[in-house]
DRENDO-1510 file (C-alpha; in Angstrom, 1 decimal, always signed):
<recs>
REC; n; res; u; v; w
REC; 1; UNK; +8.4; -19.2; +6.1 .
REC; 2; UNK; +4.6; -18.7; +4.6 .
REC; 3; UNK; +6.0; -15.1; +3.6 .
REC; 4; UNK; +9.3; -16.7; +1.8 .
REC; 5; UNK; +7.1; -19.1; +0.1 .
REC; 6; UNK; +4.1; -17.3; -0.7 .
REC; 7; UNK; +5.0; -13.3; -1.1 .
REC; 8; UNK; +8.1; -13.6; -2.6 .
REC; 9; UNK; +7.6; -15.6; -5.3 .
REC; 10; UNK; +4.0; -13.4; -6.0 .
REC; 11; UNK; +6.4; -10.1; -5.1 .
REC; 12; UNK; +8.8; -10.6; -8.0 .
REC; 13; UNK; +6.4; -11.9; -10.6 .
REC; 14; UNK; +3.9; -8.7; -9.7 .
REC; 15; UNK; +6.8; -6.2; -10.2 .
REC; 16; UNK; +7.4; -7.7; -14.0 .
REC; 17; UNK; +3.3; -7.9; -14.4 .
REC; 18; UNK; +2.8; -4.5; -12.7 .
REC; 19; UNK; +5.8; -3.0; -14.9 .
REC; 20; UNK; +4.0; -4.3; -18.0 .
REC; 21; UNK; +0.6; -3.3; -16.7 .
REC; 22; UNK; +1.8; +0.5; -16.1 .
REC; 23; UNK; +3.9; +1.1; -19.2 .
REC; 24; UNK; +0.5; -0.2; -21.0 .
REC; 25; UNK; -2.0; +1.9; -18.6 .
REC; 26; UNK; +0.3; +4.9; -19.4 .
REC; 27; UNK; +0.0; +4.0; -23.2 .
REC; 28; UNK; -3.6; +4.6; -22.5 .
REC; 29; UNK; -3.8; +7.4; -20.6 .
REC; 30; UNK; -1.3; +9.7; -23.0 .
REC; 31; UNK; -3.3; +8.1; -26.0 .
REC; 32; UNK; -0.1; +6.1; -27.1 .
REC; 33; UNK; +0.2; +2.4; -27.9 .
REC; 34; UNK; +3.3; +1.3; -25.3 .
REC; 35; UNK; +5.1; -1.5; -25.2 .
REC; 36; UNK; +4.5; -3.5; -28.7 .
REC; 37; UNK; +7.6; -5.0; -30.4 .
REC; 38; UNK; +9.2; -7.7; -28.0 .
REC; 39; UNK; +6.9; -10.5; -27.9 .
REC; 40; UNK; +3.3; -10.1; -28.7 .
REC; 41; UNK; +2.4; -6.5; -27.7 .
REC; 42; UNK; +5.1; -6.1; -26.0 .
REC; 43; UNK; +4.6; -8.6; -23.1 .
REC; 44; UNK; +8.6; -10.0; -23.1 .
REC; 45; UNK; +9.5; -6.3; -22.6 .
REC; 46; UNK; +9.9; -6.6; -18.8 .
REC; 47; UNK; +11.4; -9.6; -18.8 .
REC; 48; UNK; +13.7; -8.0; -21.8 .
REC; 49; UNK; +14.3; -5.3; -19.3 .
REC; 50; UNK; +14.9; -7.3; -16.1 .
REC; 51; UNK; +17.6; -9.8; -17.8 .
REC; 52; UNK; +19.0; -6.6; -19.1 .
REC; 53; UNK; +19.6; -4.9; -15.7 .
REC; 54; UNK; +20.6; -7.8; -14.1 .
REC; 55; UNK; +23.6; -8.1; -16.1 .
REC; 56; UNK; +24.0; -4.3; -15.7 .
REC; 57; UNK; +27.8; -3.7; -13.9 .
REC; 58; UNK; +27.6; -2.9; -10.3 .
REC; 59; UNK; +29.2; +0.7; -10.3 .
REC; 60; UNK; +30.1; +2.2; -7.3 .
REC; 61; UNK; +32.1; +5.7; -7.2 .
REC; 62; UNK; +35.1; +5.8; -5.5 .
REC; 63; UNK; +34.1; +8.7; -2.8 .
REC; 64; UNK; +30.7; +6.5; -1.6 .
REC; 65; UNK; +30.8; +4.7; +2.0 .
REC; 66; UNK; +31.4; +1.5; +1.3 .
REC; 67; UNK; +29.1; +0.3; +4.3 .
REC; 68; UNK; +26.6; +2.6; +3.7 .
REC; 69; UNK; +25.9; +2.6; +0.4 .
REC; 70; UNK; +25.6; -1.6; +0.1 .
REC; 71; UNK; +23.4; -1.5; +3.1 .
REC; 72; UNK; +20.9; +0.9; +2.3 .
REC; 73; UNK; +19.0; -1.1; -0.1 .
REC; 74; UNK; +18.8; -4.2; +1.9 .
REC; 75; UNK; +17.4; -2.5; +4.5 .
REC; 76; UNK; +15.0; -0.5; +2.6 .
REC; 77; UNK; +13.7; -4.1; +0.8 .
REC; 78; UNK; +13.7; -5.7; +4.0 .
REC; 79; UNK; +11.7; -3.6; +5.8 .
REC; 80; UNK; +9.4; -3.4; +3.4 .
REC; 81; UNK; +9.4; -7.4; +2.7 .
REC; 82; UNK; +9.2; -7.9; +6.4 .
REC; 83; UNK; +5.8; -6.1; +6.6 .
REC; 84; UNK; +4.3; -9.1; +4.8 .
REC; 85; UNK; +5.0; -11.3; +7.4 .
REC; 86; UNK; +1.8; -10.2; +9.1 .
REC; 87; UNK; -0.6; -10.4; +6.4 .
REC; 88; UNK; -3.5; -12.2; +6.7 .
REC; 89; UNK; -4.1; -14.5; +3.3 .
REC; 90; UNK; -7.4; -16.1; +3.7 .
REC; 91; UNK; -9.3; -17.0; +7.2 .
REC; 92; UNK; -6.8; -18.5; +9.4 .
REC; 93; UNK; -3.7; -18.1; +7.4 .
REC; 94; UNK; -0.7; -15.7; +7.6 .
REC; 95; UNK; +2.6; -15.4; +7.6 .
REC; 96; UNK; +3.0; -14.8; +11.4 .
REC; 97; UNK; +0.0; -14.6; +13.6 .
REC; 98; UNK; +0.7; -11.6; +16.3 .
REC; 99; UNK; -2.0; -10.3; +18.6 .
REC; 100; UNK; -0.5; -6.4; +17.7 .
REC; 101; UNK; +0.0; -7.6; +14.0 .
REC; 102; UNK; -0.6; -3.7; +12.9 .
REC; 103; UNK; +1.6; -2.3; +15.0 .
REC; 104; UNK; +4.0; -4.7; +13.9 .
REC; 105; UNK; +3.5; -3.6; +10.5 .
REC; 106; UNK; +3.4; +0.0; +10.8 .
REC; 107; UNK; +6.9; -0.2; +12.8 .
REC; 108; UNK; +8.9; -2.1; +10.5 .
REC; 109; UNK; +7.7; -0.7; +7.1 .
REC; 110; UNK; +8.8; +2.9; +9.0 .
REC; 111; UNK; +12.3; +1.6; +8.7 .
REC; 112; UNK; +12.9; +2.1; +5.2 .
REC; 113; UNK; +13.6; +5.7; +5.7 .
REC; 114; UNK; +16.9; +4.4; +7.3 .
REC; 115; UNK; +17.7; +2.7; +4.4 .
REC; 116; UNK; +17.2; +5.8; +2.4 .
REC; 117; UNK; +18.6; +8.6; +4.0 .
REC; 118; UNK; +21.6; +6.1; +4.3 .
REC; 119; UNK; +21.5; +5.9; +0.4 .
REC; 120; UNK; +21.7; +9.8; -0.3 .
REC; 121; UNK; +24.6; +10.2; +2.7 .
REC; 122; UNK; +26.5; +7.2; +1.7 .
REC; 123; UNK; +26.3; +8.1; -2.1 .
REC; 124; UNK; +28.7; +11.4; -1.3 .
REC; 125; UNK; +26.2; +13.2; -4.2 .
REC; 126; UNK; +24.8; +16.5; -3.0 .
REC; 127; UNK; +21.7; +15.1; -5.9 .
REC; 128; UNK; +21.4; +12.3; -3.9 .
REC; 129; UNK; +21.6; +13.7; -0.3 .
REC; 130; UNK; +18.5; +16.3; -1.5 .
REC; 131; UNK; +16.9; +13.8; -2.6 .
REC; 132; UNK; +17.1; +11.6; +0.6 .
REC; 133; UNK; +16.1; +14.5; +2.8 .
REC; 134; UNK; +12.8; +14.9; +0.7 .
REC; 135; UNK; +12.3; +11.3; +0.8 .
REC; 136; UNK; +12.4; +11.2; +4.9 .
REC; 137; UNK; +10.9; +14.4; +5.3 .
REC; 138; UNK; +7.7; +13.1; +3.3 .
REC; 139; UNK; +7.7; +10.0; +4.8 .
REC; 140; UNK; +7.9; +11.0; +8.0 .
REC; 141; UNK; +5.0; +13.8; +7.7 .
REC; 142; UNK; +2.7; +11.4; +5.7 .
REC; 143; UNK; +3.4; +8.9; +8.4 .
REC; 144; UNK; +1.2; +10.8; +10.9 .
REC; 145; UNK; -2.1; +11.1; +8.8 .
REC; 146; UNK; -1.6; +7.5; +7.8 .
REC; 147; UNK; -1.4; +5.8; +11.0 .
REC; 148; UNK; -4.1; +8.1; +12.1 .
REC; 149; UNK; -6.4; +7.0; +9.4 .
REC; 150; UNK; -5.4; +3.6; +10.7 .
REC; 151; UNK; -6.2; +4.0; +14.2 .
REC; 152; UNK; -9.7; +5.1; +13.1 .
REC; 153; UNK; -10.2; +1.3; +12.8 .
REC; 154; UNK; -8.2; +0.2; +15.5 .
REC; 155; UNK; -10.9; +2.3; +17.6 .
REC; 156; UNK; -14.0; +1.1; +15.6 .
REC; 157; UNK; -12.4; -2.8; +15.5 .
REC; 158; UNK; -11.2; -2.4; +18.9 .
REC; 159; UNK; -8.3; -4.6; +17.9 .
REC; 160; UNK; -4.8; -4.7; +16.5 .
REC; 161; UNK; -4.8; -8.3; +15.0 .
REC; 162; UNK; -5.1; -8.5; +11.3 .
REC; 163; UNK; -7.1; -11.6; +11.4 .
REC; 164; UNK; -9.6; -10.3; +13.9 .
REC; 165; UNK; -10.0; -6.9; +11.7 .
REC; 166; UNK; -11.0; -9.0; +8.8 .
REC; 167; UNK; -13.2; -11.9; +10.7 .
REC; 168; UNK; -15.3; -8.4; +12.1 .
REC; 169; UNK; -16.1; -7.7; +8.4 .
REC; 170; UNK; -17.4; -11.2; +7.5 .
REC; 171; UNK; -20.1; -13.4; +6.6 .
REC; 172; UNK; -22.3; -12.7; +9.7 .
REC; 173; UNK; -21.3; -9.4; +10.7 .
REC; 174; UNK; -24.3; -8.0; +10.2 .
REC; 175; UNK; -26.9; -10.4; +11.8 .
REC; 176; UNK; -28.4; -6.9; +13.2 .
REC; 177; UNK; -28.7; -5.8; +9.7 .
REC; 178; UNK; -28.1; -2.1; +10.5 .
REC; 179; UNK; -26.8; -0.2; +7.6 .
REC; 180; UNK; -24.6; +2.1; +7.6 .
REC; 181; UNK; -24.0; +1.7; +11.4 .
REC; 182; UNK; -27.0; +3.4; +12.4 .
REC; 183; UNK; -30.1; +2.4; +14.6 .
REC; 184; UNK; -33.3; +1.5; +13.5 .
REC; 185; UNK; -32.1; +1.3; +9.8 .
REC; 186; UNK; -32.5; -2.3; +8.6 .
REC; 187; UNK; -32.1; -3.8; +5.5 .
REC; 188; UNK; -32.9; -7.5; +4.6 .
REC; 189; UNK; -29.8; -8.4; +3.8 .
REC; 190; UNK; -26.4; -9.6; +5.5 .
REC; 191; UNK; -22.7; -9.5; +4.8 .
REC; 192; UNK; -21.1; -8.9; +1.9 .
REC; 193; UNK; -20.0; -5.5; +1.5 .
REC; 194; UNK; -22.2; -4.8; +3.9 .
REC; 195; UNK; -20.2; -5.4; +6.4 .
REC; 196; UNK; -16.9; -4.1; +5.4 .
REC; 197; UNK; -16.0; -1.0; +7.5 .
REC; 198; UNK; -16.0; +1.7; +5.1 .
REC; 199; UNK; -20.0; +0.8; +4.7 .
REC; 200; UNK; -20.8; -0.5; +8.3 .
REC; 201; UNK; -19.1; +3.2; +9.7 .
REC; 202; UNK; -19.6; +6.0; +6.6 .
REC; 203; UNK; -16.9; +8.2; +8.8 .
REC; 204; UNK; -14.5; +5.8; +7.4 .
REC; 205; UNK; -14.9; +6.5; +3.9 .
REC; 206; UNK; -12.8; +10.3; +4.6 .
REC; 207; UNK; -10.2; +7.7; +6.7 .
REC; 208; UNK; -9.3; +5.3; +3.5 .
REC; 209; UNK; -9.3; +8.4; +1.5 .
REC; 210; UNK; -6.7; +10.1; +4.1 .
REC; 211; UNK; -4.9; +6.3; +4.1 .
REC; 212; UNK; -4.5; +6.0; -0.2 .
REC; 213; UNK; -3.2; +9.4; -0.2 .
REC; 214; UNK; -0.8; +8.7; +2.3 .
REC; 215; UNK; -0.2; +5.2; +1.0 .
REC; 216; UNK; +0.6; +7.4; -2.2 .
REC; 217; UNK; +3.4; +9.4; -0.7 .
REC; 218; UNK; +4.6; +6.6; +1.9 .
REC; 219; UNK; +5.4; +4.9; -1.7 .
REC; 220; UNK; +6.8; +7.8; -3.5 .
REC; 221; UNK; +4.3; +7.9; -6.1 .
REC; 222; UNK; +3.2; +10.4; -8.3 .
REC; 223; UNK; +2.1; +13.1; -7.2 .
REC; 224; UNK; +4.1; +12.4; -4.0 .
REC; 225; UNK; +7.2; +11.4; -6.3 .
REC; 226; UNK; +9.4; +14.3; -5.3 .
REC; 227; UNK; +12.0; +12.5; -3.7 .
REC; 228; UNK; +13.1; +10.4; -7.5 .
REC; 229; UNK; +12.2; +13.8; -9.6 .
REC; 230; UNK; +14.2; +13.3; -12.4 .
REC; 231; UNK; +13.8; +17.3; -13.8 .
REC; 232; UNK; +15.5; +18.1; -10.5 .
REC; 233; UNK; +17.6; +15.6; -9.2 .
REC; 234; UNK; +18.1; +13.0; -11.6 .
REC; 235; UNK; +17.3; +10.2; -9.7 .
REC; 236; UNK; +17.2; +11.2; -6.2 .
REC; 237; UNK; +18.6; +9.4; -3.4 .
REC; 238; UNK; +19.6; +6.3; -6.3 .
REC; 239; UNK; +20.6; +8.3; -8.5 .
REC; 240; UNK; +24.2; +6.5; -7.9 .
REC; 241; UNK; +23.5; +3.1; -7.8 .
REC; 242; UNK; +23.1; +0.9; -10.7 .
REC; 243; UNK; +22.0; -2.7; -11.6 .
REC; 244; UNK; +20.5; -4.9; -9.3 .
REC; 245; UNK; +21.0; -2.7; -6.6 .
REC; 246; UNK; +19.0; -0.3; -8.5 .
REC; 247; UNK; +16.7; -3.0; -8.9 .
REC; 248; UNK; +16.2; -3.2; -5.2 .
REC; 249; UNK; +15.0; -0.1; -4.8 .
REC; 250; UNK; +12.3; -0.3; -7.7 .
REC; 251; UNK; +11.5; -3.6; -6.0 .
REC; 252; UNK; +10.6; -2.0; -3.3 .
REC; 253; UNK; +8.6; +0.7; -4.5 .
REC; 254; UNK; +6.5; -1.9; -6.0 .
REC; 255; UNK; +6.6; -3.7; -2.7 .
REC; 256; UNK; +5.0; -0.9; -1.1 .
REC; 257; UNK; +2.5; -0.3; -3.8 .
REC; 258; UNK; +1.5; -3.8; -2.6 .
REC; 259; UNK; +1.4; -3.7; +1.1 .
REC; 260; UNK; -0.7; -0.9; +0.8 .
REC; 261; UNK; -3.0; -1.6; -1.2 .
REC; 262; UNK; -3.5; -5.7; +1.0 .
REC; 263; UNK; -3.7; -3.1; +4.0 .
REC; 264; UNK; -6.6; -1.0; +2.4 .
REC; 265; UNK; -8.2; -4.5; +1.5 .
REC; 266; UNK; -7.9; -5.9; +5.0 .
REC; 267; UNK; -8.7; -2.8; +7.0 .
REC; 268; UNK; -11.3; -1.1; +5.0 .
REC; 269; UNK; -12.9; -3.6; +1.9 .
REC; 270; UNK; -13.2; -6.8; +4.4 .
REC; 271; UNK; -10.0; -8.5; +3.6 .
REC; 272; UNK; -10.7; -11.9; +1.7 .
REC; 273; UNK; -14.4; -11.6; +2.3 .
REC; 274; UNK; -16.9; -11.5; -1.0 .
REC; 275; UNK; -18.4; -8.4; -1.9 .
REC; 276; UNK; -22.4; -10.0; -2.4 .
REC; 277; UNK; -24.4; -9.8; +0.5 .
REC; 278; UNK; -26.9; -12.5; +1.9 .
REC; 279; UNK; -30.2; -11.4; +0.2 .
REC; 280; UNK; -32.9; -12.9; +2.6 .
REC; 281; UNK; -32.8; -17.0; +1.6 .
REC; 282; UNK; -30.8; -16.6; -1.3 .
REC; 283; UNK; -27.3; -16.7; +0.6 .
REC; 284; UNK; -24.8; -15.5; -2.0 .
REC; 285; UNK; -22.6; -14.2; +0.1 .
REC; 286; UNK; -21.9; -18.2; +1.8 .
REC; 287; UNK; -21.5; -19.4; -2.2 .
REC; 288; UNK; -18.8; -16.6; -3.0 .
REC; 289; UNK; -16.4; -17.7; +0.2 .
REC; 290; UNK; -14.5; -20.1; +1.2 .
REC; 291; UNK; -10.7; -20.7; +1.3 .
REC; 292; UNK; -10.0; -20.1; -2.7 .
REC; 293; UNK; -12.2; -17.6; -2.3 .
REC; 294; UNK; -10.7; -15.5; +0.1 .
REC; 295; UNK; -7.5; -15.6; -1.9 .
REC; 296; UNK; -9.3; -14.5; -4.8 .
REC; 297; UNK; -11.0; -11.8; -3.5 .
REC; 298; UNK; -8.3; -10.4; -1.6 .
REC; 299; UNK; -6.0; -10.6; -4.5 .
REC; 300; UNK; -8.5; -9.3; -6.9 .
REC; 301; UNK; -9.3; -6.2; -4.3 .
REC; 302; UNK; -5.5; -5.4; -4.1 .
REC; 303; UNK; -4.9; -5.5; -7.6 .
REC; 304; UNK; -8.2; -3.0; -7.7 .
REC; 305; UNK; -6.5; -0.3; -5.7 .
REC; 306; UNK; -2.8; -0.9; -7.6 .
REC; 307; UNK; -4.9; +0.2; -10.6 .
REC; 308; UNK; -6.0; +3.6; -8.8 .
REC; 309; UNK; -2.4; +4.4; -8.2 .
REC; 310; UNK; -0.9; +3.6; -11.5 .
REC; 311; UNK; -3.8; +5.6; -12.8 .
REC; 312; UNK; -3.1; +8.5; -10.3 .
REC; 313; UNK; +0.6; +8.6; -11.4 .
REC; 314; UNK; -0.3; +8.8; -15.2 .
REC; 315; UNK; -3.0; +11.2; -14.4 .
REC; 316; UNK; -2.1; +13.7; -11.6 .
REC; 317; UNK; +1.4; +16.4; -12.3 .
REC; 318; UNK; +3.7; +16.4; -9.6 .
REC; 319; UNK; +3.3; +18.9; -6.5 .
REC; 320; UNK; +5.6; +21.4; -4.9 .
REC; 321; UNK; +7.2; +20.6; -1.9 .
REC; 322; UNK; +5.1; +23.3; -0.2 .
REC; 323; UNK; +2.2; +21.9; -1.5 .
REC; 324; UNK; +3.0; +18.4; -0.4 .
REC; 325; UNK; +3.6; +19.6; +3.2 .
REC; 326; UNK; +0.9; +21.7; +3.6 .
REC; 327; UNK; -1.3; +18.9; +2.3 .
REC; 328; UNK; -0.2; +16.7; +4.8 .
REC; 329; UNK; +0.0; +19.3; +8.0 .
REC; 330; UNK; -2.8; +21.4; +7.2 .
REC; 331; UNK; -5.4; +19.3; +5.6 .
REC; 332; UNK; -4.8; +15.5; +6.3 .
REC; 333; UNK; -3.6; +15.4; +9.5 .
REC; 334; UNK; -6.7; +17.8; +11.5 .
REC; 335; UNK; -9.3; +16.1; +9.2 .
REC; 336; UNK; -7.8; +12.3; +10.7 .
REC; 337; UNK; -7.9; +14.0; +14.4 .
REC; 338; UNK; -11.4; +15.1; +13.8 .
REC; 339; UNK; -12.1; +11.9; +12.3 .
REC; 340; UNK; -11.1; +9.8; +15.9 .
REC; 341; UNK; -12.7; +12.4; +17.7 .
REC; 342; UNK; -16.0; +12.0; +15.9 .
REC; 343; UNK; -15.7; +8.3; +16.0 .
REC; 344; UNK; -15.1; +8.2; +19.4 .
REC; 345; UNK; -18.2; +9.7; +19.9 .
REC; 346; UNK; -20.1; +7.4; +17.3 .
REC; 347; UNK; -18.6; +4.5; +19.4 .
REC; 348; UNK; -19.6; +5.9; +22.5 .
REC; 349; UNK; -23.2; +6.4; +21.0 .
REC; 350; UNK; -23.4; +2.9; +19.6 .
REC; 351; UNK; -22.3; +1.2; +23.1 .
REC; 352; UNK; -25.3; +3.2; +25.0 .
</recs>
């Protein structure tokens, strides 16, 4: 219920903010001014755009499957909407509490490539069928260095709950005031980003880059957008569908933009915890949390990392489809195994 309430609501109103925010970062980047003439620069262009495709006609060729091709973007929404359920908001708060919350997560997001492949086969377009079997293909291979990156927490958190992931990372996580996880180097200060795990383990740093990169392709972003290449394909597996069915789709590439950048928050950037440490008496760190806080800062921290990828979309050209797989089987994927196998010793190290 906390998801329908909360992450819907917040879900539709980012994809007409992030739309508008993107179209204006692109302006930017390509030295152009973007959107400008409906409303005052251009910020009713979205909502132009929406109210436009909603009253789009729902066309549907006459060879599709029927069953197919109105299921597949329900499921691919709902999978990725369902991934929510888990997220931890603030200390205590979520929209389901499970003990194997990331495992949860990891599962049912997985199940969009259903929803797509069923899109390209169901559309009866050889276009669309190409650009389905690119889609799975590169989900499925970016899945591996992905939830290896993840498990580099799991083994330094010892943990699969959400809540528990982001509680290690908190206020007094750091009452030994080790930095940078090693021994005998102490630092007055505790908490803050301190004791957030890409700072508290330095191995895990190379993990949350192997995780955004994947994160990048698990969304079909530029440069991983081969999938929806319009010089090749025209739209890719979609390229059939039209109005809000469309719409589903975009929503939940924007969805997934989301969940991945609230999973880099929680896992790596100590979820809803503040950034400022304790600095001997001056406790800044207890001033800057709280309830509102957390929401704040793990909003804020989201939105941070949504801003990397619209800038690597406007920024990065578009690999080959050899390049993407051998970026993911020959790079990503041994540098995450080396990673848990060098973490597995640094945990082994830290226990003695």
């Amino acid at each position: 219920m906390i998801t329908f309430l909360v992450f819907l609501p917040f879900l539709l109103g980012f994809v007409v903010v992030g739309v508008y925010g993107e179209r204006k970062i692109a302006g930017f980047v390509q030295n152009r001014l973007g959107p400008m003439e409906v409303g005052p620069k251009g910020i009713v262009q979205t909502v132009a755009d929406l109210l436009k495709m909603l009253q789009k006609e729902d066309l549907r060729p006459k060879a599709v499957d029927q069953l197919l091709f109105l299921a597949a973007p329900i499921i691919v929404f709902g999978a990725i909407f369902t991934g929510y359920a888990v997220l931890p908001l603030t200390e205590g708060v979520s929209g389901s509490v499970i003990d194997a919350g990331l495992f949860f997560l990891l599962s049912v997001v997985s199940l969009d490539v259903l929803g797509i492949l069923l899109a390209g086969w169901g559309s009866n377009n050889k276009y669309a069928l190409f650009g389905a079997m690119r889609s799975v293909a590169q989900i499925v291979s970016y899945e591996i260095p992905l939830g290896l990156s993840v498990l580099c927490v799991v083994m330094v958190a010892q943990t699969l709950d959400l809540q528990e992931m982001v509680t290690q990372q908190g206020i007094y996580a750091t009452e030994e005031s080790f930095l940078f996880g090693i021994k005998g180097l102490k630092i007055n200060a505790t908490g803050g980003f301190l004791s957030w795990n890409i700072f508290s383990m330095p191995l895990l740093i190379i993990a949350f880059i192997i995780f955004f990169i994947s994160g990048l392709a698990e969304s079909n972003r530029v440069p991983f957008d081969l999938p929806e290449s319009e010089s090749e394909l025209i739209g890719g597996y979609h390229t059939e569908y039209s109005g809000f069915r469309w719409g589903l789709f975009m929503l939940s590439e924007y969805g997934m933009m989301l969940l991945v950048s609230f999973l880099a928050a929680i896992l790596f950037f100590g979820g809803w915890y503040s950034p400022f440490p304790n600095i001997g008496s001056f406790e800044l760190a207890e001033m800057t949390n709280g309830p509102v806080w957390g929401v704040i800062w793990l909003f804020g921290k989201a939105t941070f990392f949504i801003f990397l990828q619209i800038m690597a979309r406007w920024t990065y050209p578009r690999l080959r489809v050899d390049q993407l797989m051998s970026l993911s089987w020959k790079y990503l994927t041994p540098v995450a195994i080396l990673l848990l196998f060098l973490i597995g010793i640094w945990k082994i190290w830290v226990i003695s």
